[in-house]
Backbone bond lengths (Angstrom), bond angles and torsions (degrees), N, CA, C in turn:
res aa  C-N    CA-C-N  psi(-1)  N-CA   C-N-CA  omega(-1)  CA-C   N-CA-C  phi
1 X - - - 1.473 - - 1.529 110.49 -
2 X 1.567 107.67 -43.23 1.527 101.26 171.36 1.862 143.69 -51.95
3 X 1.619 85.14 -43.82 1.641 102.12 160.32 1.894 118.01 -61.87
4 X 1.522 101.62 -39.27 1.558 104.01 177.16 1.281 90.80 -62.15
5 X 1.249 138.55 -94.51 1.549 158.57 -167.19 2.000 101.72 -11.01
6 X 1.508 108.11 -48.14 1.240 111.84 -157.27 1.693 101.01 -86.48
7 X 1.357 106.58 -31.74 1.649 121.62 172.75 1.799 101.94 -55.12
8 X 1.190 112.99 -50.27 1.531 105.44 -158.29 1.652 98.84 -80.54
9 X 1.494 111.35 -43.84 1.568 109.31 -179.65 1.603 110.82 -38.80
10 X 1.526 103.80 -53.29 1.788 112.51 -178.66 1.779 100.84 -49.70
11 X 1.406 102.33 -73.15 1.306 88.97 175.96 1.316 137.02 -29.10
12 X 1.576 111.91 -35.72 1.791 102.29 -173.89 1.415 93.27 -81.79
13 X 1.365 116.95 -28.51 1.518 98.19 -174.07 1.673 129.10 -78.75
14 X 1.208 95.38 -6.46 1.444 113.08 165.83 1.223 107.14 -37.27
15 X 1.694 101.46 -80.01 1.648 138.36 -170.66 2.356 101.59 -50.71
16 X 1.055 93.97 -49.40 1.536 100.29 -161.14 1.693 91.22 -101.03
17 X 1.103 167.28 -54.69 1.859 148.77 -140.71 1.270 76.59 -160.26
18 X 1.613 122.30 99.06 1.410 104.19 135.28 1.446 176.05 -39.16
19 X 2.115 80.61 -38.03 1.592 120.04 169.07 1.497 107.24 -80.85
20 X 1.358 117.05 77.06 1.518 132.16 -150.88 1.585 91.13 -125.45
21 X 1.802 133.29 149.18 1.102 130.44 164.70 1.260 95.72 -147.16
22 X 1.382 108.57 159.97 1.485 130.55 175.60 1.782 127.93 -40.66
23 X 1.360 87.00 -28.81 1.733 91.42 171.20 1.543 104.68 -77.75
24 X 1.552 113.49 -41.81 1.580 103.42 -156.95 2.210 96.03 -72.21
25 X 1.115 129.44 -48.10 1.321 113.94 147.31 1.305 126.17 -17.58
26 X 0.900 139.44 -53.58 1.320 149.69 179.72 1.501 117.41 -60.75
27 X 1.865 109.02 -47.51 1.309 95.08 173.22 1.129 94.81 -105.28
28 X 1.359 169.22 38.90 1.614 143.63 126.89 1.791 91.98 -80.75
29 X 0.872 147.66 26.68 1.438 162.30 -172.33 1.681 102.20 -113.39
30 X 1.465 106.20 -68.87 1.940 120.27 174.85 1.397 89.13 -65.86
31 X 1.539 155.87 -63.12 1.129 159.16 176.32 1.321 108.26 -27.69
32 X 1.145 127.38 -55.75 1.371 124.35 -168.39 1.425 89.08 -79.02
33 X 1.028 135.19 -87.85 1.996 149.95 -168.00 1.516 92.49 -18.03
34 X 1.735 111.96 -62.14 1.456 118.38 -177.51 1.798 118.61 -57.01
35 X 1.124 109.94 -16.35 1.765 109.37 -159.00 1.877 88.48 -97.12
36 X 1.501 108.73 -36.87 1.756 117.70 -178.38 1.688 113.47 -66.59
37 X 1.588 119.04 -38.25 1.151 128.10 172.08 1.502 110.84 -58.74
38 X 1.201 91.08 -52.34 2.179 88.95 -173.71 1.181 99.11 -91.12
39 X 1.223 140.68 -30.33 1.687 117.30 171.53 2.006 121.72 -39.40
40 X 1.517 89.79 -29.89 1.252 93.24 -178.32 1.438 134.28 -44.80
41 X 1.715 91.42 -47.03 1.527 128.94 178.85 1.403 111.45 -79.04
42 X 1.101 120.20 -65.89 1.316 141.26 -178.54 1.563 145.59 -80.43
43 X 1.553 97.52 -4.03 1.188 117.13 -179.95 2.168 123.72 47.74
44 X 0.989 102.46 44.73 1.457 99.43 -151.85 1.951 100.21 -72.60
45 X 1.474 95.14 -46.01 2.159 96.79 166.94 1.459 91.82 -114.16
46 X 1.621 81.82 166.91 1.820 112.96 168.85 1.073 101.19 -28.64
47 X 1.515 86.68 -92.55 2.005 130.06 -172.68 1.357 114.04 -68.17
48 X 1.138 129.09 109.99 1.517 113.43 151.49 1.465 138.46 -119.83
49 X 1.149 101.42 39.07 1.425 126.91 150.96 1.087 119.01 -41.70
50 X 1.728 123.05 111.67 1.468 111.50 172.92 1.138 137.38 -35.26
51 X 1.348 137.55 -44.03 1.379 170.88 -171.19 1.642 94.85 -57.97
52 X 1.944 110.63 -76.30 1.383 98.28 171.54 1.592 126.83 -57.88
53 X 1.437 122.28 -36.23 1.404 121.85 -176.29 1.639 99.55 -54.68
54 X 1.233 129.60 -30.97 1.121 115.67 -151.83 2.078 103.10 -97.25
55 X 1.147 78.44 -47.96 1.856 80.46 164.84 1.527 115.31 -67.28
56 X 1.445 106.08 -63.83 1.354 105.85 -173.50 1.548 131.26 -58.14
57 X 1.248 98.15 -40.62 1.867 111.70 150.57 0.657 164.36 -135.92
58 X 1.639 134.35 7.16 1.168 166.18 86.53 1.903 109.95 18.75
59 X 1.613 85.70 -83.22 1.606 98.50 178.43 1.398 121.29 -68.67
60 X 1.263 96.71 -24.68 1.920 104.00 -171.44 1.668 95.53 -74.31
61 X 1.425 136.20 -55.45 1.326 145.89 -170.69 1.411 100.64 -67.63
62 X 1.131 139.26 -2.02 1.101 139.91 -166.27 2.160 103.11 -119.54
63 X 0.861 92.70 -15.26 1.761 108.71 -161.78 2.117 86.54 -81.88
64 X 1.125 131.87 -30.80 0.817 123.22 -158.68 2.112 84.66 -99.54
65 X 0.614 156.64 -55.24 1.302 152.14 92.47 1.854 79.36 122.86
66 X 1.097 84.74 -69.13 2.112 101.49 -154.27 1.449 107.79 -61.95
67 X 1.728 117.21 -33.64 0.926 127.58 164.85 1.912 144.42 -47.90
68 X 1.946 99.57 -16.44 1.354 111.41 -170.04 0.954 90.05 -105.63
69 X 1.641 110.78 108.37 1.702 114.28 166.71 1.631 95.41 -141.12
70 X 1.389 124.88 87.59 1.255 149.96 -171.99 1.164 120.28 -158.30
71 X 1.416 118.18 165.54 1.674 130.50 -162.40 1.532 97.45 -95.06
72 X 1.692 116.53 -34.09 1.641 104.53 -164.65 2.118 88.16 -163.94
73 X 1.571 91.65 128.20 1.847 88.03 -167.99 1.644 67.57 -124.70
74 X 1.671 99.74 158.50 1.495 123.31 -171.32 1.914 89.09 -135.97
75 X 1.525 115.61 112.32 1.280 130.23 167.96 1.868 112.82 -93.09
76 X 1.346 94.92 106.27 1.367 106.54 173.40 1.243 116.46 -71.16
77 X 1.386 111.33 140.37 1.539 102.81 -169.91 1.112 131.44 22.89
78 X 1.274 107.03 86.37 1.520 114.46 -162.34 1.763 95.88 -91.11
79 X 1.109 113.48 -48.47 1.685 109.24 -177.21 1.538 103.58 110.03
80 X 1.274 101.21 -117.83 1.689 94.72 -179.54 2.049 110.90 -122.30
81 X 1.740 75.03 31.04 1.624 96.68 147.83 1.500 113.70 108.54
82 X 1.231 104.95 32.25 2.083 112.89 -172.40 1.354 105.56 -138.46
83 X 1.364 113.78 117.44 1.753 110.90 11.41 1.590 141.21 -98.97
84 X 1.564 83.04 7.44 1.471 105.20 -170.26 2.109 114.10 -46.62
85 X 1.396 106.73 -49.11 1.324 109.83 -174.56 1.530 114.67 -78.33
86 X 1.605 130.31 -38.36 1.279 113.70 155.43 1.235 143.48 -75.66
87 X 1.209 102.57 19.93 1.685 120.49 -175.39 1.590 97.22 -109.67
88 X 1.484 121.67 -44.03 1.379 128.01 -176.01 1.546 101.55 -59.55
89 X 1.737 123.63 -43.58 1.216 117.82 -173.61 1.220 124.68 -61.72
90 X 1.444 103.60 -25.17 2.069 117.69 -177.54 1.070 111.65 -91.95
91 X 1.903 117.46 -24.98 1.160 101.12 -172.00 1.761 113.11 -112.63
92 X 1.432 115.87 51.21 1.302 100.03 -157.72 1.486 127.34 -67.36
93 X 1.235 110.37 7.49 1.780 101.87 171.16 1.770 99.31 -93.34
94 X 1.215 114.42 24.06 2.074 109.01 170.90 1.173 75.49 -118.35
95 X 1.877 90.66 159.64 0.994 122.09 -165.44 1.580 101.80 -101.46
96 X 1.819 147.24 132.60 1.472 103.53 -171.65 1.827 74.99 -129.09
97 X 1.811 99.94 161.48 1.158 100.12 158.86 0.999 121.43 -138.76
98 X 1.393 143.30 107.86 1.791 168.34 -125.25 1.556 89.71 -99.39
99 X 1.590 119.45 94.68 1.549 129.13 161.83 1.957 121.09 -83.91
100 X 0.925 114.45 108.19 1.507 116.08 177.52 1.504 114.06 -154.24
101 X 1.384 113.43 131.06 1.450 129.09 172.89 1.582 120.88 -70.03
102 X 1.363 110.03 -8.12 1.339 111.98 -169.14 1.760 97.79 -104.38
103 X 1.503 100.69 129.65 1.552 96.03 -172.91 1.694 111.57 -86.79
104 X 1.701 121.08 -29.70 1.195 79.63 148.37 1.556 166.15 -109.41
105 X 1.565 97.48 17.58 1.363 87.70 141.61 1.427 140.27 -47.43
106 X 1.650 107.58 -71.49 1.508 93.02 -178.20 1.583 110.08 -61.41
107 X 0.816 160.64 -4.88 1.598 150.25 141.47 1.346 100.96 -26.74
108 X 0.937 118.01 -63.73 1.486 133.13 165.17 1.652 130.73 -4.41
109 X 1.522 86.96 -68.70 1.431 112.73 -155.44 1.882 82.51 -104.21
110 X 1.001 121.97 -39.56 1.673 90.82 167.77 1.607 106.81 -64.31
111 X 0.827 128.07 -64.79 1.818 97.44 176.17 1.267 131.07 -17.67
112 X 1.172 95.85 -39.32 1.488 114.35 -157.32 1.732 96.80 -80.33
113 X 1.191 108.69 -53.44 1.698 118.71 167.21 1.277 111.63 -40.64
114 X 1.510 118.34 -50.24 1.684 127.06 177.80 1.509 106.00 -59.24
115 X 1.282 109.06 -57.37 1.732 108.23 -142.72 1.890 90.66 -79.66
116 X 1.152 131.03 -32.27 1.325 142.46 -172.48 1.477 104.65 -84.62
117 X 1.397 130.78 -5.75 1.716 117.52 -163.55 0.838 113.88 26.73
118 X 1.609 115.81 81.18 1.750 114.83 173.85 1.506 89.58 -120.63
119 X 0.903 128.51 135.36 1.672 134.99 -131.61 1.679 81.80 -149.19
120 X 1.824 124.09 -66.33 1.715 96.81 153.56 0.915 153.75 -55.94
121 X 1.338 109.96 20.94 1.638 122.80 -168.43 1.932 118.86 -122.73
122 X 1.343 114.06 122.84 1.465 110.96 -174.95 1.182 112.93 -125.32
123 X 0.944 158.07 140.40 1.905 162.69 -151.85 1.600 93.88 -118.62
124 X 1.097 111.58 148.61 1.687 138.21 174.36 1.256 112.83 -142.43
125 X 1.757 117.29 98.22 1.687 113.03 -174.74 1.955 84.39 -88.16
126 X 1.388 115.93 107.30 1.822 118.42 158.10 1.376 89.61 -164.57
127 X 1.293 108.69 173.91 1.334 115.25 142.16 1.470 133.42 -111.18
128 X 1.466 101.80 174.08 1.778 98.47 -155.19 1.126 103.54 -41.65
129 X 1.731 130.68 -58.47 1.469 131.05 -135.65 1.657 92.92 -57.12
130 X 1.314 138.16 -19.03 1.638 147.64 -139.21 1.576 104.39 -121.91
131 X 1.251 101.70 -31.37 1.779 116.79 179.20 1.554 111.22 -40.64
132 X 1.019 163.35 78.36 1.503 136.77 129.85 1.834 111.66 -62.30
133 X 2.146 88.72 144.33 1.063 116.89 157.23 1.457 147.57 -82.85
134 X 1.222 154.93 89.73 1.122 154.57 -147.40 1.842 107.67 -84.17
135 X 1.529 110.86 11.64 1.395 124.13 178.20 1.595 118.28 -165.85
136 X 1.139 113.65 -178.01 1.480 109.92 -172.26 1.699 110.63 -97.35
137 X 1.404 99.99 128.73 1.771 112.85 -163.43 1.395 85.19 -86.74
138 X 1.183 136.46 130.20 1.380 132.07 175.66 1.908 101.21 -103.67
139 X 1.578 117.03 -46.77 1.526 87.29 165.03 1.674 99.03 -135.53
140 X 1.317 113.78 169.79 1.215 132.48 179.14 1.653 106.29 -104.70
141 X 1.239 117.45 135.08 1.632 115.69 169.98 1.585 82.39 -111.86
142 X 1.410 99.31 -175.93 1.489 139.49 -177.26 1.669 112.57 167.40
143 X 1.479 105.42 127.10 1.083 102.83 159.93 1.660 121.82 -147.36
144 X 1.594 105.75 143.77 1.654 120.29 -139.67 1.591 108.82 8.39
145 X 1.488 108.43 87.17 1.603 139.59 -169.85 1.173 82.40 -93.51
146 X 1.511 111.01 -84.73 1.828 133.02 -159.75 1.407 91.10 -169.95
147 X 1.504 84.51 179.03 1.605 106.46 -170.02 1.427 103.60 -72.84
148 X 2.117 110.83 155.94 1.690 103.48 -171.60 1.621 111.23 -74.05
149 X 1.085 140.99 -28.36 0.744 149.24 144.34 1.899 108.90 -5.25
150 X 0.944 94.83 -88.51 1.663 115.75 175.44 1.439 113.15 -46.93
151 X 1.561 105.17 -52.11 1.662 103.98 177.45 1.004 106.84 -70.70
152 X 1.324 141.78 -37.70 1.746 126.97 -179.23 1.108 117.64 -61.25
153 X 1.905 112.67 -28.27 1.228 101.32 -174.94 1.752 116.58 -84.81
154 X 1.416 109.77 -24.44 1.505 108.66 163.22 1.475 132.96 -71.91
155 X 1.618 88.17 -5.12 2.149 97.57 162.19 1.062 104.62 -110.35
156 X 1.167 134.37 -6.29 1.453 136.10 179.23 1.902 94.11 -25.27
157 X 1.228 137.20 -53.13 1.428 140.72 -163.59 1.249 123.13 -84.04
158 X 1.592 107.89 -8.77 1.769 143.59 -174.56 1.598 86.71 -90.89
159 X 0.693 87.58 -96.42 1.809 124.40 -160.13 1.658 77.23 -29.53
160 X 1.070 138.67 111.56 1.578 153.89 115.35 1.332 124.22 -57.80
161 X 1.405 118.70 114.93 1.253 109.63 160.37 1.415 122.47 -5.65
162 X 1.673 122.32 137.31 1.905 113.46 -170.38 1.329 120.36 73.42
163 X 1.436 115.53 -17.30 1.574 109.62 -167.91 1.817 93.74 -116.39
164 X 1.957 81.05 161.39 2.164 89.36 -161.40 1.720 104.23 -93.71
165 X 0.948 91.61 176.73 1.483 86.00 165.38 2.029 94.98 -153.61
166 X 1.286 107.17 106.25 1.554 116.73 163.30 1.493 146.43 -86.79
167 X 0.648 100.66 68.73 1.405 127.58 -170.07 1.693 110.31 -51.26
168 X 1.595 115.45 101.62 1.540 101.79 176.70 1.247 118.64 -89.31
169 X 1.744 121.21 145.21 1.570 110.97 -173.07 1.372 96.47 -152.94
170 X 1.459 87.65 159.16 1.793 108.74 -167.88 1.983 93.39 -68.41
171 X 1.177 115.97 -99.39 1.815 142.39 -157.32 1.684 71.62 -78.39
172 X 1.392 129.13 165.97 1.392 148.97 126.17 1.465 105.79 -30.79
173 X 1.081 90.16 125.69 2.298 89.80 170.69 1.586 110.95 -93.97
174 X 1.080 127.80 62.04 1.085 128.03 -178.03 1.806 121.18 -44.08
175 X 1.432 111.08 -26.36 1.425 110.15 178.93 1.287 114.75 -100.41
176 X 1.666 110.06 -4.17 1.606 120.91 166.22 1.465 102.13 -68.26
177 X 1.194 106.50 -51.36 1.607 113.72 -162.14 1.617 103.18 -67.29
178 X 1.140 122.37 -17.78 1.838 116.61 -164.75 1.461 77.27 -88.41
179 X 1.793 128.89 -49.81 1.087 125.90 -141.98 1.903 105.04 -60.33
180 X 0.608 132.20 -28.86 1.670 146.88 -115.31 1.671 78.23 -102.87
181 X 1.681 113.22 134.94 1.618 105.42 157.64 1.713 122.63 -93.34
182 X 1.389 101.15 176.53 1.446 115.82 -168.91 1.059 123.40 -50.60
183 X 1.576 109.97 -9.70 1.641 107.34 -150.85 2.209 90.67 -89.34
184 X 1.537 113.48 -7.34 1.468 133.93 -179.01 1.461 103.45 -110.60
185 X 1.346 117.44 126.32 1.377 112.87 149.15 1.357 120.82 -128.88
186 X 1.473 122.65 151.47 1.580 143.90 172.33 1.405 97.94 -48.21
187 X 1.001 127.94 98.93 2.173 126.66 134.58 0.956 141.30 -55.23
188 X 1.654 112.06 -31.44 1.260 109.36 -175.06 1.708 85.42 -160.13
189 X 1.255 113.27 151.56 1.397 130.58 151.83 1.445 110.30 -133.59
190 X 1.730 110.72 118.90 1.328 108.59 -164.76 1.928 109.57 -122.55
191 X 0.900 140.25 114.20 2.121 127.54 165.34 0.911 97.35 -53.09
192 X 1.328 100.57 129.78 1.604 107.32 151.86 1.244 128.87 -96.34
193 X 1.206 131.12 148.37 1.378 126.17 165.86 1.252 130.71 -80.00
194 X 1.377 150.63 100.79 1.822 134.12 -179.51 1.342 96.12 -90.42
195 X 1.649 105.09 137.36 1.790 107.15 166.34 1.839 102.86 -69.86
196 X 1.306 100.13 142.03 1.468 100.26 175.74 1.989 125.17 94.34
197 X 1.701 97.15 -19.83 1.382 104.71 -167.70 2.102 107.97 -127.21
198 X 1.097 98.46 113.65 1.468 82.76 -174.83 1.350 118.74 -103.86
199 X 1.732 109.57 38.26 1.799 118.81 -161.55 1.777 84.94 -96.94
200 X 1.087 99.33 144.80 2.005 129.64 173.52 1.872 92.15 -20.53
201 X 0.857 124.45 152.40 1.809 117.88 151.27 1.484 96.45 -160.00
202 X 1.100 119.60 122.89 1.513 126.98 151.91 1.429 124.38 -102.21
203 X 1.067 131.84 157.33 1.237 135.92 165.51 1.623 120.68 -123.18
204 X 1.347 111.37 121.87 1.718 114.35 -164.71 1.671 110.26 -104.12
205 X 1.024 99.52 120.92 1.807 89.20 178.71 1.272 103.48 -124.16
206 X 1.549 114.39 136.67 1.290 126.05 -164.44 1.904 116.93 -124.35
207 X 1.067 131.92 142.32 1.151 112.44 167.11 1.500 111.33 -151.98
208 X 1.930 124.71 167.88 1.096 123.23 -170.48 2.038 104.30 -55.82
209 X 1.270 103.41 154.93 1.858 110.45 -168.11 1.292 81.48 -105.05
210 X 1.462 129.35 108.45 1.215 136.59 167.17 1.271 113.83 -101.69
């Protein structure tokens, strides 16, 4: 199962981060093994079927991939760490910091920090509205957090002038996007592709309308 497991990870990373090496396999490898062990206990996803972990979050957190080109990204509600933890593995010169109100998750994801040596990586059990930064968040992920609307307004204090806010989403939100005021505008609306998954994915990136 391990050789299967490590074959398909390469594969998605083929398709999604090219600049891929043998260690970062290795830990979305302990990542997966680690996320199946404590699901048991802890219930952290639905499914934890390799197959879905690997499409459904693995590959999906990874699809936005091209997009993290920053000093320090802050993942809102990350859950039991996506996209925050496979993005930390590819991208290890960013800085990431794993936001969630639910303690055990982040219980979680400090393990997960330990057993993986992710040394850019720091856990925050609050939620956003409570969050202060002691540095500059250059982008924000979220994925199906809440509506954008809602998330801008709970980074409204994040989101600095220059800094992104990425928003992952199933269909296009077309009535998110009308909803949203001026003081935010849309940059990019991008599909994504997941190897393995052929459900809608967009990706929304938003920033202050200066």
């Amino acid at each position: 199962m391990t050789d299967q497991l490590r074959q398909k990870i390469e594969q998605g990373l083929q398709a999604l981060t090219p600049n891929y090496n043998s260690e970062q396999i290795e830990k979305l490898e302990k990542f997966v093994l680690l996320l199946q062990k404590w699901n048991a206990s802890y219930n952290l996803i639905a499914d934890s079927a390799t197959e879905v972990i690997l499409t459904r979050h693995i590959f999906d957190s990874l699809s936005i991939s091209p997009y993290i080109t920053a000093n320090c990204v802050l993942d809102v509600g990350t859950g039991a760490g996506f996209p925050g933890i496979p993005l930390a593995i590819v991208h290890p010169d960013t800085d990431f910091v794993l936001l969630d109100s639910n303690g055990k998750k982040t219980r979680f994801l400090f393990q997960v920090k330990l057993a993986l040596e992710l040394d850019n990586v720091s856990v925050e059990n609050c939620r956003i509205e409570h969050y202060q930064s002691n540095r500059q968040i250059d982008i924000v992920t979220c994925r199906a957090f809440s509506s954008l609307p809602d998330m801008v307004e709970k980074t409204a204090s994040i989101l600095a002038e220059g800094s992104r806010l990425l928003a992952m989403k199933g269909r296009c939100p077309e009535l998110e996007l009308e909803a949203l005021t001026s003081d935010y505008k849309i940059t990019n609306i991008e599909k994504l592709a997941i190897p393995g998954d052929n459900a809608e994915r967009h990706l929304i990136q938003v920033e202050w309308a200066v």
